[in-house]
KEPA-341871 format. One record per atom (N, C-alpha, C): x, y, z. Coordinates in steps of 0.2 Angstrom, whole numbers, plus 2048, in hexadecimal, padded with zeros to 3 digits. Last residue first. Example, Ala and Ser with C-alpha at 12.3 -4.5 7.8 and 13.67 -1.06 7.14 Angstrom:
# KEPA-341871
8407F58238447FB8248408008278427E482783E7EA8278427F0827
***
This chain:
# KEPA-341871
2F1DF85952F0DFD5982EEE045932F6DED58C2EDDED58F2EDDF3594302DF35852FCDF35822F6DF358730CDF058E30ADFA58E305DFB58C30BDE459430ADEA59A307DF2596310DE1587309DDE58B306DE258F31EDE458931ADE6585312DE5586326DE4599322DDF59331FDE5591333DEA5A032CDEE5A032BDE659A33CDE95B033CDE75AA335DE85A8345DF45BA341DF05BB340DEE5B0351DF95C7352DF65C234ADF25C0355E075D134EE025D2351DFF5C935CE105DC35DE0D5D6359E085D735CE215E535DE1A5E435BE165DE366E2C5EF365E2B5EA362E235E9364E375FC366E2E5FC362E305F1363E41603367E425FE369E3C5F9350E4A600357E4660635CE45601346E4F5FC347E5160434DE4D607346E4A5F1345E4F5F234AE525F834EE3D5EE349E3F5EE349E465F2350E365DE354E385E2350E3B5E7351E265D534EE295D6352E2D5DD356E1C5C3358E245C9354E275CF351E0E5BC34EE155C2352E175C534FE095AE353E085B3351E0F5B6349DFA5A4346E015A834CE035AF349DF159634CDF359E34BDF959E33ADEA58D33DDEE591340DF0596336DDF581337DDF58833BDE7589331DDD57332BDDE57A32FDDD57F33FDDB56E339DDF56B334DE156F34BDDE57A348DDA575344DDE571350DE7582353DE3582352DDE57D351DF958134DDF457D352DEE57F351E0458F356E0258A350DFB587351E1359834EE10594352E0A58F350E1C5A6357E1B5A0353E1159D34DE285AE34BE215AE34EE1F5A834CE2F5BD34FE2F5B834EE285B7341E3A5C8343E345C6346E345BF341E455D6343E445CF344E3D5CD334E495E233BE475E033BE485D9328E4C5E632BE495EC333E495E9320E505DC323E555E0326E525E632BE4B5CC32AE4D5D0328E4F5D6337E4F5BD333E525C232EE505C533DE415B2338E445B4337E485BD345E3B5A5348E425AB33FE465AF34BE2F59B348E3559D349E365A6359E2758D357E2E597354E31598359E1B586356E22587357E2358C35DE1257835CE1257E35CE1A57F34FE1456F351E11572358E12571344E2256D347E1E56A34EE1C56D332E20571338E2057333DE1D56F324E1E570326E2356A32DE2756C31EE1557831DE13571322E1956E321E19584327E14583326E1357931BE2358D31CE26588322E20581315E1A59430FE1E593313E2158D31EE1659B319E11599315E14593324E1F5A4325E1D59E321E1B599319E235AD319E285A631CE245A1319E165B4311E1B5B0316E1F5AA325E185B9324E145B331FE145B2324E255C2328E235BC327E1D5B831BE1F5CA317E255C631EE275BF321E155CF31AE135CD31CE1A5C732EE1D5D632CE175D0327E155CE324E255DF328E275D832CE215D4321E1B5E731CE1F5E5320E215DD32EE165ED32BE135EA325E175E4334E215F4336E1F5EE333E1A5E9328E245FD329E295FA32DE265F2329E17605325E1A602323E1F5FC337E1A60A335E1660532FE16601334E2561233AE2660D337E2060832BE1E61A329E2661732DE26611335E1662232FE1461C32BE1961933EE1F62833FE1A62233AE18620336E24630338E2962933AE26626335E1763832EE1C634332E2262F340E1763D33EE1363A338E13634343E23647346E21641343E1E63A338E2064F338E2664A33CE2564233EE14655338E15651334E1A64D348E1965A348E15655343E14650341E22664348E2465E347E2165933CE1A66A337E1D66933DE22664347E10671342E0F66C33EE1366934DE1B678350E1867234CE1566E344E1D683347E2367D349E21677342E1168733EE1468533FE1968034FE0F68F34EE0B689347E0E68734EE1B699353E1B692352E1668E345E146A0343E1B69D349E1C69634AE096A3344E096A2343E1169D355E0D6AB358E0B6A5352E0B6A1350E176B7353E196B0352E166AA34CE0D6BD345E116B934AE146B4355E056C2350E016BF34DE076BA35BE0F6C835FE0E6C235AE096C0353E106D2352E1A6D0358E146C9350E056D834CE066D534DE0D6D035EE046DE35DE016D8356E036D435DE116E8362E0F6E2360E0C6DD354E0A6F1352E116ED356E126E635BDFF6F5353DFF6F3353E056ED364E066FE367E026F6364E006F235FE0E708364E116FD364E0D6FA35AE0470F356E0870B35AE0D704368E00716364DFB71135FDFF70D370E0971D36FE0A71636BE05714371E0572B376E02726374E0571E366E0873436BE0D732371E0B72F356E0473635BE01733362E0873134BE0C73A34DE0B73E356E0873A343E0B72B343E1373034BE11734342DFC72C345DFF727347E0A72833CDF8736341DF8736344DFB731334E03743333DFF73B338DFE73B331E0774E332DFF74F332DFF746336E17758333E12752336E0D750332E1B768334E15765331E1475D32EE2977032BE2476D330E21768
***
């Protein structure tokens, strides 16, 4: 019995070169998948990391706020805690204004980072 397909029948290799590009089409497919799915791990502990820095500026300039009436200018506090350490170095620029300067390190990495913000007296009263 005679088989009549051509691609069966064909003995030049036309069927490898088929097989080939598809076995390097799925590769590259699967290796640009790993990489994105890297990236995007990446990308999420950076915004965890951020998140984390921001939260402890909030809760550090709560405390300040909280303690600014009965600071004598310029100052370094040093607050624990539990995601990290914030240092926050206090200065009177005027009568009701405030530079507020933020050390923040955090716990679980080694990145240290610097937040500059400025505080109104306005702010500490209607709170």
């Amino acid at each position: 019995m005679k088989n009549r397909l051509y691609i069966i029948s064909n003995q030049k290799g036309f069927t490898l070169l088929y097989v080939l590009y598809i076995t390097v089409i799925v590769f590259l497919l699967i290796t640009a998948s790993i990489q994105n799915y890297q990236r995007d791990l990446e990308i999420t502990d950076r915004h965890i990391q951020q998140l984390h820095v921001e939260t402890l500026f909030q809760m550090g300039r709560e405390k300040v706020k909280s303690e600014i009436t009965h600071l004598n200018f310029p100052v370094t506090r040093t607050y624990d805690f539990s995601d990290g350490q914030v240092a926050v170095e206090v200065k009177q620029l005027n009568v009701d204004t405030f530079e507020l300067l933020f050390t923040i390190t955090l716990s679980s990495d080694d990145y240290i980072f610097g937040i500059r913000n400025l505080l109104k007296y306005e702010e500490i009263v209607t709170e």
